[in-house]
MARLO-85676 format. One record per atom (N, C-alpha, C, O, CB): x, y, z. Coordinates in steps of 0.02 Angstrom, whole numbers, plus 50000, padded with zeros to 5 digits. Glycine has a CB too. Layout:
N
XYZ;...
// end
This chain:
330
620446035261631;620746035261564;621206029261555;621566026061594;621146041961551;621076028961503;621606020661500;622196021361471;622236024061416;621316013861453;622726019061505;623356020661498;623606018061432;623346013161405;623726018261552;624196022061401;624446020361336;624876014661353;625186014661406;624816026161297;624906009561308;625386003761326;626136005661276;626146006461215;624955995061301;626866006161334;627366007861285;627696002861261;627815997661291;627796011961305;627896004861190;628116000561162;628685999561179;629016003961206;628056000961111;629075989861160;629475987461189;629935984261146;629625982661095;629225984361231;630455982761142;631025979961093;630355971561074;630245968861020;632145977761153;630095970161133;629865963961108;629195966361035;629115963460981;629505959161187;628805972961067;628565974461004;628825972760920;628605969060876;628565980561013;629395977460924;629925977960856;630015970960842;629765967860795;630735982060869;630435968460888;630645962560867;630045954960828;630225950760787;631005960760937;629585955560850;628855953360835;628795955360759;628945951560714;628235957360887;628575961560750;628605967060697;629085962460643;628755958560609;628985975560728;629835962360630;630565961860603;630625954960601;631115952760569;631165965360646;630115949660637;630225942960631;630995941260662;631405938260628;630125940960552;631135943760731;631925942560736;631995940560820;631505941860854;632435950660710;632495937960849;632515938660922;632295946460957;632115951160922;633265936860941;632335946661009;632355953361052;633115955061080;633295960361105;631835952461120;633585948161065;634125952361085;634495954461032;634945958661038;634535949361130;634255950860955;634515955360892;634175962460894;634595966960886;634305951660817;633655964160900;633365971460908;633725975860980;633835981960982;632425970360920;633825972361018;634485977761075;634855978261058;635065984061054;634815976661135;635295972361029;635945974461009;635785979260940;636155984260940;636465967560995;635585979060915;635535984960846;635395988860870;635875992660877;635105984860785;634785991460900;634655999860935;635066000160993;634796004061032;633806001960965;635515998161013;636105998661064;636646001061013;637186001461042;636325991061107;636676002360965;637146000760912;638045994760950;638555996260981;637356010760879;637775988660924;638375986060973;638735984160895;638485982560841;638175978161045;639395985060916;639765987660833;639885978760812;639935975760759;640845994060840;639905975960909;640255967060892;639835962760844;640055957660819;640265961560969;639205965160833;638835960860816;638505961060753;638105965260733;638485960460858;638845953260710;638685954560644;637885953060641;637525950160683;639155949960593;637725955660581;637125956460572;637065961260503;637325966760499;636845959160637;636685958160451;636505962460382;636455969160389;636295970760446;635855960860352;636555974060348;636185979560336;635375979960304;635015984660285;636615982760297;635305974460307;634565973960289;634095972160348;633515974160356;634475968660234;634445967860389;634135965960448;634215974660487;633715977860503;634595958260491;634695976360493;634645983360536;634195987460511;633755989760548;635265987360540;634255989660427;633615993460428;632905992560423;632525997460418;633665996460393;632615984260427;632095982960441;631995985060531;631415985360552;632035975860416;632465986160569;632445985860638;632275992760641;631735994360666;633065983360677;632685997460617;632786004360641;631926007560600;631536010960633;633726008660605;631806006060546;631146007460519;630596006160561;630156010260573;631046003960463;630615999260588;629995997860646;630066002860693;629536005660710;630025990560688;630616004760719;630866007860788;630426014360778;630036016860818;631826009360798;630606016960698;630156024960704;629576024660683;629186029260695;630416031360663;629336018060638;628716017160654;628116016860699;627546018960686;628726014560643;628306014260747;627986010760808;628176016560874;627876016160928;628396001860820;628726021960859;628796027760908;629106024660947;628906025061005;628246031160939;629716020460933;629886017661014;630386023661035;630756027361002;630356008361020;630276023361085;630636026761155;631006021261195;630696016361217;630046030461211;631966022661208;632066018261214;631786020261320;631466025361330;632836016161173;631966015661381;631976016561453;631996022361465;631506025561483;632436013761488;632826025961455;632986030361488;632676035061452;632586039161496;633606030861501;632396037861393;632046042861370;631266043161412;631066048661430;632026041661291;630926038161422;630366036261463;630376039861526;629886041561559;630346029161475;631066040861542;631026040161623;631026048161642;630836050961693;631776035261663;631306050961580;631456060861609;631206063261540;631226059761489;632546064961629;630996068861545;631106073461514;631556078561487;631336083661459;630876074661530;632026077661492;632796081161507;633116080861454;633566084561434;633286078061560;632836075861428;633446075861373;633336078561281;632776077861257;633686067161373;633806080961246;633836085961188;633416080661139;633546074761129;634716088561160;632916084561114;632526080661042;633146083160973;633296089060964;631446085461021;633346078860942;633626081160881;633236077460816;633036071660819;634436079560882;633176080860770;632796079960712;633286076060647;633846078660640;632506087860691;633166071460609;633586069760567;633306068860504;632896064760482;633896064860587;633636073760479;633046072960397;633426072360353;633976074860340;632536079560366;632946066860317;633186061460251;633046066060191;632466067060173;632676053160243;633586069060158;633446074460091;633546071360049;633856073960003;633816080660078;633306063460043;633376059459993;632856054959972;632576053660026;633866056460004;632566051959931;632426046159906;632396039659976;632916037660002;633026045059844;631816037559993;632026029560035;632266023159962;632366017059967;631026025560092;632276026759911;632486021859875;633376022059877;633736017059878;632126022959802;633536027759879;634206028859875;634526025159950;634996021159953;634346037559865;634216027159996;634686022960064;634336014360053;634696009460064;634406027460173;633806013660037;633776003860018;634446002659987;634825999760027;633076000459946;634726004159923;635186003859892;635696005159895;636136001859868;635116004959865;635806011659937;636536015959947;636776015260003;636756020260039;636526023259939;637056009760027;637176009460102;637696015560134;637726016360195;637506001860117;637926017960106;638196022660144;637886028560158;638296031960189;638696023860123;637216032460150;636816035860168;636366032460232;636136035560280;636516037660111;636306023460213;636096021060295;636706021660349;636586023860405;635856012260296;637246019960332;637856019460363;638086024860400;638416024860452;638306017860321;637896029360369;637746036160375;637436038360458;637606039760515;637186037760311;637106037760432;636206038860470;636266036960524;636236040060577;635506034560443;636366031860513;636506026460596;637056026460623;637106025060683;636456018560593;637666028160582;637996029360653;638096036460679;638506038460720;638676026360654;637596039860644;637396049460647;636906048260725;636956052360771;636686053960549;636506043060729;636106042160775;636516038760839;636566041060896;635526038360747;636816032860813;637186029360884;637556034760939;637556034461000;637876023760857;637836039360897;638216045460933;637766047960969;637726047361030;638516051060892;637186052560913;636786057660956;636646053961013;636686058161058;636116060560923;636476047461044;635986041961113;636496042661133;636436046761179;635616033261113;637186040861128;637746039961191;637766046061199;637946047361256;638496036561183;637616052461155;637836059161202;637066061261233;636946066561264;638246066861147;636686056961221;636156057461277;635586062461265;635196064961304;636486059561342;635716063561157;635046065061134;634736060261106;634996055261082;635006069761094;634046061761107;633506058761076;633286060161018;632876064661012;633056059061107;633536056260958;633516055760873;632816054760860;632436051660898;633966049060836;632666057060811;632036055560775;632056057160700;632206062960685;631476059360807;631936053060656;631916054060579;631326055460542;630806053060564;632136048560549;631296058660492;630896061260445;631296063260374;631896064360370;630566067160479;630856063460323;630906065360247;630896071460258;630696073260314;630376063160194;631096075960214;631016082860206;630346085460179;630286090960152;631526085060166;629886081260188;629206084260182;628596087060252;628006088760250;628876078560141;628996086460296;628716087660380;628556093360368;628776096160318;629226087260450;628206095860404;627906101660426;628246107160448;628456107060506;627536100260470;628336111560417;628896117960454;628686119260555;629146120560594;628636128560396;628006118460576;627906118360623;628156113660660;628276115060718;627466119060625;628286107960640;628616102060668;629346104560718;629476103860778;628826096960596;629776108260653;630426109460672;630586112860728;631156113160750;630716112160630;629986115960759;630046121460828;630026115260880;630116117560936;629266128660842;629956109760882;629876106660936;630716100460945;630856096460989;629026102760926;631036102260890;631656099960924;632276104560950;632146110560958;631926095560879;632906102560963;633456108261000;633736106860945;634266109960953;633936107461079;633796104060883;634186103460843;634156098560763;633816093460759;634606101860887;634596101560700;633876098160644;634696096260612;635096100760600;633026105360581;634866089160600;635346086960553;635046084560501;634576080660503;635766082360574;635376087760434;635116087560374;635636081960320;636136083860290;635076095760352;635406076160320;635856072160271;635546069460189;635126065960160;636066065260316;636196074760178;635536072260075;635976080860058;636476083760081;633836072860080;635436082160005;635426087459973;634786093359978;634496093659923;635526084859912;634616095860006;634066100260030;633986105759969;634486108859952;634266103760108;633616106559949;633376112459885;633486118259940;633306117759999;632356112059842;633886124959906;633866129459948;633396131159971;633416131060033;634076133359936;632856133059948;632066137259943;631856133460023;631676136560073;631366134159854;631936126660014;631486120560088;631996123760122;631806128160161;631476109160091;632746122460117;633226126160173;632986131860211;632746131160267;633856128860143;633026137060185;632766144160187;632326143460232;632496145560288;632496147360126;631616140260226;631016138160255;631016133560307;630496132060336;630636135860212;631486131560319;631796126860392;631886131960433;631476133260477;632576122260388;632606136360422;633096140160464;632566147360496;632606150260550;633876142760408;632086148460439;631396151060486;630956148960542;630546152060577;630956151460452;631176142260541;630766137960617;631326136660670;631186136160730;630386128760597;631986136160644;632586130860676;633156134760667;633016138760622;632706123060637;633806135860689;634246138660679;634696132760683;635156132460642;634306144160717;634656129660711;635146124560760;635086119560692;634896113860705;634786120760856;635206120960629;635266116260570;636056114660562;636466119260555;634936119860499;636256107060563;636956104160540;636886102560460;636276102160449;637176096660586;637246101560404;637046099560348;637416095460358;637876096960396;637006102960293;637406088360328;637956084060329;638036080560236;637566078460202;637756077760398;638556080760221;638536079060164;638456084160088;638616083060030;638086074860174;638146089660119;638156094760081;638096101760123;637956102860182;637646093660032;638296107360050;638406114660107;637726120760048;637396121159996;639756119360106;637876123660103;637746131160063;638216139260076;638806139460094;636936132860087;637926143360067;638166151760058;637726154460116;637656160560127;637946156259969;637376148860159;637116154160202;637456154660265;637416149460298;636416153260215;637836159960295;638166162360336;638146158260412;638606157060451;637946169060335;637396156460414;637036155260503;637036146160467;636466144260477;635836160960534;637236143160449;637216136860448;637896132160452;638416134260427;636866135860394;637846125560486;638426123760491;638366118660429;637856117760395;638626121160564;639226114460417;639166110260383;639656105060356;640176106060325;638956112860350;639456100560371;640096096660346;640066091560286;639576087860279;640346092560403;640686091260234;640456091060172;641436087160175;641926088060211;640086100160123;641226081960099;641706077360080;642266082960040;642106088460017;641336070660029;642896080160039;643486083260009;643446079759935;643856076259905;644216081660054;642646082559912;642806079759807;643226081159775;643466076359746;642376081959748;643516087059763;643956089259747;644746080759764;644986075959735;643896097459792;644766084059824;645376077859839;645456070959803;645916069159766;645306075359909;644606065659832;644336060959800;644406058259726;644546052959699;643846062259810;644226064859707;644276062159636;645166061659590;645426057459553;643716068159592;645416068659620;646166068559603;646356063259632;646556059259590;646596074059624;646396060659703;646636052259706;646596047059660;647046043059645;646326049059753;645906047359634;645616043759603;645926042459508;646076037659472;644936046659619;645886047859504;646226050859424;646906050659420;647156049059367;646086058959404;647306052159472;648046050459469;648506044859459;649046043959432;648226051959511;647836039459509;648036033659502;647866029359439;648226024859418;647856030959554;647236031459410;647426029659343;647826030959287;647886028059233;647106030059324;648086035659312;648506039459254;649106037659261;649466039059213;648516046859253;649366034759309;649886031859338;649796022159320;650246017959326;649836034559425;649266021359303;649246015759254;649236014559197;649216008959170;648936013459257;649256021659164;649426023359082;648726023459069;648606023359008;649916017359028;648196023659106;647446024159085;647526032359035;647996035659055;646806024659173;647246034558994;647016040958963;646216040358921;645846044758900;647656043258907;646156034958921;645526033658905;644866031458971;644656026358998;645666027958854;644776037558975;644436037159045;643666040259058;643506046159048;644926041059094;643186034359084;642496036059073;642246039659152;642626039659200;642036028459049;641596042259152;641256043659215;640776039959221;640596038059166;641056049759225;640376037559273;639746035859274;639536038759335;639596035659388;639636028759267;639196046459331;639096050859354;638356051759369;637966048659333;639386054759323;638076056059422;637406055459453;637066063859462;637366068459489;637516051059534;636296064159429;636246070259457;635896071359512;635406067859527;636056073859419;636156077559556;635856077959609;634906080759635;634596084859600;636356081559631;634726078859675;633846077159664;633666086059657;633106087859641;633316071759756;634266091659673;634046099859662;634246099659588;633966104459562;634526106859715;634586096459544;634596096959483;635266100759467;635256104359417;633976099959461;635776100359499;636356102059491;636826095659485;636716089959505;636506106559541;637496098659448;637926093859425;638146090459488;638106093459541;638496096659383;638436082559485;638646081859553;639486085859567;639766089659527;638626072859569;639686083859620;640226085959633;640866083559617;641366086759602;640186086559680;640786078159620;641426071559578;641336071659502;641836069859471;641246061759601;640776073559465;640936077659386;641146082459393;641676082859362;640446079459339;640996088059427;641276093959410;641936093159394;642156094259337;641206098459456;642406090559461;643206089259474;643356084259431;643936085059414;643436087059548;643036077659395;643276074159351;643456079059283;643996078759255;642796068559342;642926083159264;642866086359195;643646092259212;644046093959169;641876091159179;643666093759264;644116097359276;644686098559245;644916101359195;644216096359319;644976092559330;645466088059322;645716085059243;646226087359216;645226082659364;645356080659215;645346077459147;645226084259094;645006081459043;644676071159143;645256090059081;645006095559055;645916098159059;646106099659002;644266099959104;646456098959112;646936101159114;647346095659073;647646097059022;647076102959178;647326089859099;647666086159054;647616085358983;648066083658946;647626081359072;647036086558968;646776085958884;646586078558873;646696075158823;647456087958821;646296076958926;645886068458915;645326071158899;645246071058838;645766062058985;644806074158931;644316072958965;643946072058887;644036076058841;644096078659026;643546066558883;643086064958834;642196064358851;641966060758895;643376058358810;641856068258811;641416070258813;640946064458806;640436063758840;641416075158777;641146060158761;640756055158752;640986050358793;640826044658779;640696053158689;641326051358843;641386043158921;640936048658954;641136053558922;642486039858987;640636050158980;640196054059021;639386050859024;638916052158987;640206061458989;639406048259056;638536044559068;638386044359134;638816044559178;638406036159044;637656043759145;637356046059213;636736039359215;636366036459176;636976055759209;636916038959289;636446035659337;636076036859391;635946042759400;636646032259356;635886033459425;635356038559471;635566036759548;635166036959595;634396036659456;636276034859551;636716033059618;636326024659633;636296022959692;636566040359700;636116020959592;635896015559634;636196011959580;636306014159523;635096014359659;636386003459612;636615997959549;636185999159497;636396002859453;636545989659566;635405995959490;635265998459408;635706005759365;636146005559322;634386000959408;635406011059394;635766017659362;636326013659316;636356012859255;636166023759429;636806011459375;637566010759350;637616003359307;638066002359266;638156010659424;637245999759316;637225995759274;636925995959190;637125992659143;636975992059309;636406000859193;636096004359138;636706009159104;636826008859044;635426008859166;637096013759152;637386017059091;638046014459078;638236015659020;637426024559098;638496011059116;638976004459085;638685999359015;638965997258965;639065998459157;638265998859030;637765992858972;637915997358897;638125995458843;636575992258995;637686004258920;637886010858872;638566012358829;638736012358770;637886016458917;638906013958910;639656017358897;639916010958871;640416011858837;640146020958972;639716004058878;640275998658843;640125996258783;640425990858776;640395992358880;639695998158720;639445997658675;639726003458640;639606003158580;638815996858683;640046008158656;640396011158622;640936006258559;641256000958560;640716014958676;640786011558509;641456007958442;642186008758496;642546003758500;641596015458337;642326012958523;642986015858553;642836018258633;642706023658659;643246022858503;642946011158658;642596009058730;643306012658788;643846009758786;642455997558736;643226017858828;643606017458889;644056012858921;643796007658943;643256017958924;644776013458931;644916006758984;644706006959042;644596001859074;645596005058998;644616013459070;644446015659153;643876018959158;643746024159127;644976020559188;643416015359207;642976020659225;642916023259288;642966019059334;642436019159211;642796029659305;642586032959380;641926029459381;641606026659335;642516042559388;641796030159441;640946028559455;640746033159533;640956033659590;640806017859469;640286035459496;640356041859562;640076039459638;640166043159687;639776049559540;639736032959646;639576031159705;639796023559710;639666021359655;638866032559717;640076018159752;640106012159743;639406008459723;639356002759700;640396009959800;639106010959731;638196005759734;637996006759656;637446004259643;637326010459800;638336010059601;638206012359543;638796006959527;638696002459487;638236020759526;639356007759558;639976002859514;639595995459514;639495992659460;640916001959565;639385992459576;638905986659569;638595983459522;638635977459508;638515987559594;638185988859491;637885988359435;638435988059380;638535983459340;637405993759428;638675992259384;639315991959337;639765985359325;639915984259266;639785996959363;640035980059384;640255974559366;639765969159342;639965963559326;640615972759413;638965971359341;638595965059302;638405966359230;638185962859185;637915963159339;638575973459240;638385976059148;639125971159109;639055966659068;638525988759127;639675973159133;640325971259112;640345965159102;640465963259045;640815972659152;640215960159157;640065952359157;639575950859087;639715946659044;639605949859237;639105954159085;638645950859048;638905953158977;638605951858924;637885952659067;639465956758982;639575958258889;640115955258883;640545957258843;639685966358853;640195949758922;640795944358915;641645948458939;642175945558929;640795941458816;641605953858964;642225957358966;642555954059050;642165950859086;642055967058959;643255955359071;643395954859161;643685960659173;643945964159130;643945948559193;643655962159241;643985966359268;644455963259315;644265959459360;643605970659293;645065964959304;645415972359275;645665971659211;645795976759179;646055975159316;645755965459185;646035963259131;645835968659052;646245970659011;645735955159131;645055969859053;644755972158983;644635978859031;644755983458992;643975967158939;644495981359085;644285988759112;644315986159171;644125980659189;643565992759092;644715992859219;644765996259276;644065999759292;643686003559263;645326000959270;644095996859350;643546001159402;643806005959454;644336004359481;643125996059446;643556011059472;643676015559540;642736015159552;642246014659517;644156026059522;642846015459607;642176018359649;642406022659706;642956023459731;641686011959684;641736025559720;641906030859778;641266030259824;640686029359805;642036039359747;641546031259903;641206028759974;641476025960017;641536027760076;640756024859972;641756018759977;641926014860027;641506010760062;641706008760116;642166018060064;640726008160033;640266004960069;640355997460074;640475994660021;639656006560044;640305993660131;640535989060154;640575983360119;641015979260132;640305988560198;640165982660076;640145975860036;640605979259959;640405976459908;639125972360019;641035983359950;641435986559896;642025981559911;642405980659863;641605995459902;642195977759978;642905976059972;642625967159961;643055962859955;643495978760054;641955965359959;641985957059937;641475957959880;640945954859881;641715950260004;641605961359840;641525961359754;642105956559741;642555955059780;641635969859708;641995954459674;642425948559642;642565954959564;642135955459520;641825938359625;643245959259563;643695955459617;643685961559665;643555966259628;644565952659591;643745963559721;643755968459780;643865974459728;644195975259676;644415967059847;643365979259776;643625988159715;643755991159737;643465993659785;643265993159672;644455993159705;644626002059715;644226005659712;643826006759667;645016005559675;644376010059803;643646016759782;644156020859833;644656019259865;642456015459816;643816026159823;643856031559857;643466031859946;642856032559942;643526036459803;643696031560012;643776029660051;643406036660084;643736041860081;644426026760058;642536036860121;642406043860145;642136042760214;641536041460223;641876048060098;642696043260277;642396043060328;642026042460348;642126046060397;642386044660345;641366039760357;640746038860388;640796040660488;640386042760530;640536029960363;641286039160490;641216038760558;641486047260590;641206050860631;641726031460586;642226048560542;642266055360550;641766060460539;641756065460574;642696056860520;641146059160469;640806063160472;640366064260526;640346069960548;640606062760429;639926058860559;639456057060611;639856059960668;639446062960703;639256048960617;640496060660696;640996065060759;640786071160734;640326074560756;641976064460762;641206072360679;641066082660670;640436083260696;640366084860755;641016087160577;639716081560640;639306083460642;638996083560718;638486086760730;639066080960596;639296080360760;638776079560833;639476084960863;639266086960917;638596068460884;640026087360853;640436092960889;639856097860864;639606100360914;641346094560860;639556100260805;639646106260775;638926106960817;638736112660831;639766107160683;638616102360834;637596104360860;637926102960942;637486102860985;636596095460822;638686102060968;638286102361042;638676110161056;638546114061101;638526094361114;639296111160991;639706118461023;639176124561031;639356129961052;640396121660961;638526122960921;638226127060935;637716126060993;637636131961009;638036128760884;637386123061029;636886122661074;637186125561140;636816128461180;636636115361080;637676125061147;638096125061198;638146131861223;637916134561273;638716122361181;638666134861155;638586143161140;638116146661120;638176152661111;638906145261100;637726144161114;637156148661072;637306151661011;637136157561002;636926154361110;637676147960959;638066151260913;637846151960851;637526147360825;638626148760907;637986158560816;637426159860775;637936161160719;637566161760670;636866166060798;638506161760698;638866161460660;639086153260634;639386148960667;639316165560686;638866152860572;638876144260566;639796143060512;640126147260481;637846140660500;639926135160524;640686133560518;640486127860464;639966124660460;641166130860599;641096127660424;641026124560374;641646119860365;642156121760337;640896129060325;641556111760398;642246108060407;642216102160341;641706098860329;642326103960497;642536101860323;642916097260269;643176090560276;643786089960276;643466100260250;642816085460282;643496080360297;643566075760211;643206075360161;643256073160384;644096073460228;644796072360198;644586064160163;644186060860197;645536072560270;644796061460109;644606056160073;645496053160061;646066055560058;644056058659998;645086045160054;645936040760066;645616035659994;645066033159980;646156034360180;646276035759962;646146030559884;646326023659931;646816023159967;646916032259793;645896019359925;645976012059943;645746007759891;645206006859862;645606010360006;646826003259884;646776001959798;646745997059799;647275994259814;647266003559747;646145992259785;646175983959774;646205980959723;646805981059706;645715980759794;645915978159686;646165972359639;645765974059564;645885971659509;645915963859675;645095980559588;644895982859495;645205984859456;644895985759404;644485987359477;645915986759455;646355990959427;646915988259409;647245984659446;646475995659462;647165990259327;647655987559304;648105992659271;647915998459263;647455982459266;648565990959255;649165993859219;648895993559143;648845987759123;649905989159232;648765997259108;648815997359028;649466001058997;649536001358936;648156001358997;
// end
């Protein structure tokens, strides 16, 4: 029988048009080394393309399969770097604690799921597919979003907090004229940073019905409904923008209708994704751990694996306003 030939970083790297020691250092995750987010996810795509296995997975059998499923759009992580940002450093963890990651869409095979020790879920999962997982898998983390079911773990952003950071500090700039550029989620529910904007802005007696416009979390979206919300007769000074990769769009709609920021409108964004602080001019956003989330989520799959624990926990982390230069005093 003729032996399978395994694949090798020099494969990928071939594949990605790149050195072989840019493809180690990226699937090494080495934090020193700059390098695009575009170059990484052309790398990490070949990697699950092509099935690489890095040495030490080759060498035993021993070690935990964990499952990582994308409950999103590949259009949304091209665009939304913090769902890649996400992802990858959800994976760099799981290899140093010495599991073996593997990714998929939420269209896999329910039979699939019996063959890992563990299924992290990042996105938004329709309950009904949920339901139909936790029948193959128990050992499900949600990251980024939760549910009501008892046996599941989950760790999920402080919106609530986020957005009150977010709203205070405008209001503390004499902003009261204040827009959303808000996203719906792919189960067809409101997002979570409207709910608490309409809230929030609902107690004070701002909240205006007509600043409320929606995008689809990527720069176009947000550039499409800014193009919108700023054609108004009685235009907003401030707008929320519920993801930074939507505000994006948002400073070229603004540019192109001759307006500046902060001078004619304040920006907030929320994430914190890496290219938010060398926008012209740098944006205030709302600040969401990436790295704290990727810790919880790998505590909560080794306590349960560990314990065998069938009662699932539901942890929260915490959002920081980081205020740069979109924002002005009116």
């Amino acid at each position: 029988m003729k032996k399978t030939k395994s694949i090798t970083m020099k494969d990928i790297a071939q594949k990605v048009g790149v050195s072989i020691a840019t493809v180690s250092r990226v699937l090494n995750y080495d934090e020193n080394f700059a390098v695009s987010d575009e170059v990484k996810r052309k790398i990490f795509e070949a990697a699950e393309e092509v099935n690489y296995y890095p040495k030490k997975y080759r060498r035993t059998k021993t070690y935990k399969k964990i499952l990582i499923v994308k409950a999103y759009s590949e259009k949304v992580e091209l665009e939304d770097t913090y769902y890649l940002s996400l992802r990858v450093t959800i994976e760099r963890l799981l290899r140093m604690n010495e599991f073996f990651a593997e990714i998929k869409d939420d269209n896999l095979s329910l039979e699939e799921l019996e063959n890992y020790h563990g299924v992290i879920i990042l996105g938004n999962l329709e309950e009904k597919k949920l339901y139909s997982f936790l029948s193959k898998n128990l050992n499900i983390i949600l990251v980024d979003f939760s549910c009501d079911n008892p046996y599941v773990d989950s760790v999920v952003v402080n919106y609530k907090l986020g957005v009150k950071q977010a709203l205070e500090y405008l209001l503390v700039l004499g902003h009261k004229k204040i827009g959303i550029i808000s996203g719906r989620e792919n189960t067809g529910n409101m997002d979570m940073r409207e709910l608490y904007f309409r809230k929030f802005l609902q107690e004070k007696n701002l909240l205006n019905e007509n600043y409320i416009f929606y995008g689809d979390f990527t720069p176009h979206g947000g550039y499409m409904a800014a193009k919108e919300m700023l054609n108004l007769p009685d235009k907003p000074t401030a707008i929320f923008v519920s993801n930074d990769s939507m505000a994006i769009g948002c400073y070229k709609a603004i540019y192109e209708l001759g307006l500046k920021i902060p001078e004619d409108i304040s920006i907030v964004g929320f994430n914190n994704i890496s290219i938010s602080r060398f926008m012209t001019p740098p944006l205030t956003t709302v600040n969401v751990s990436v790295e704290e989330m990727a810790e919880t989520s790998l505590y909560l799959l080794k306590d349960r694996l560990k314990r065998n624990r069938k009662i699932g926990k539901k942890v929260t982390i915490s959002t920081e306003l980081l205020v740069r230069e979109s924002c002005k005093e009116v």
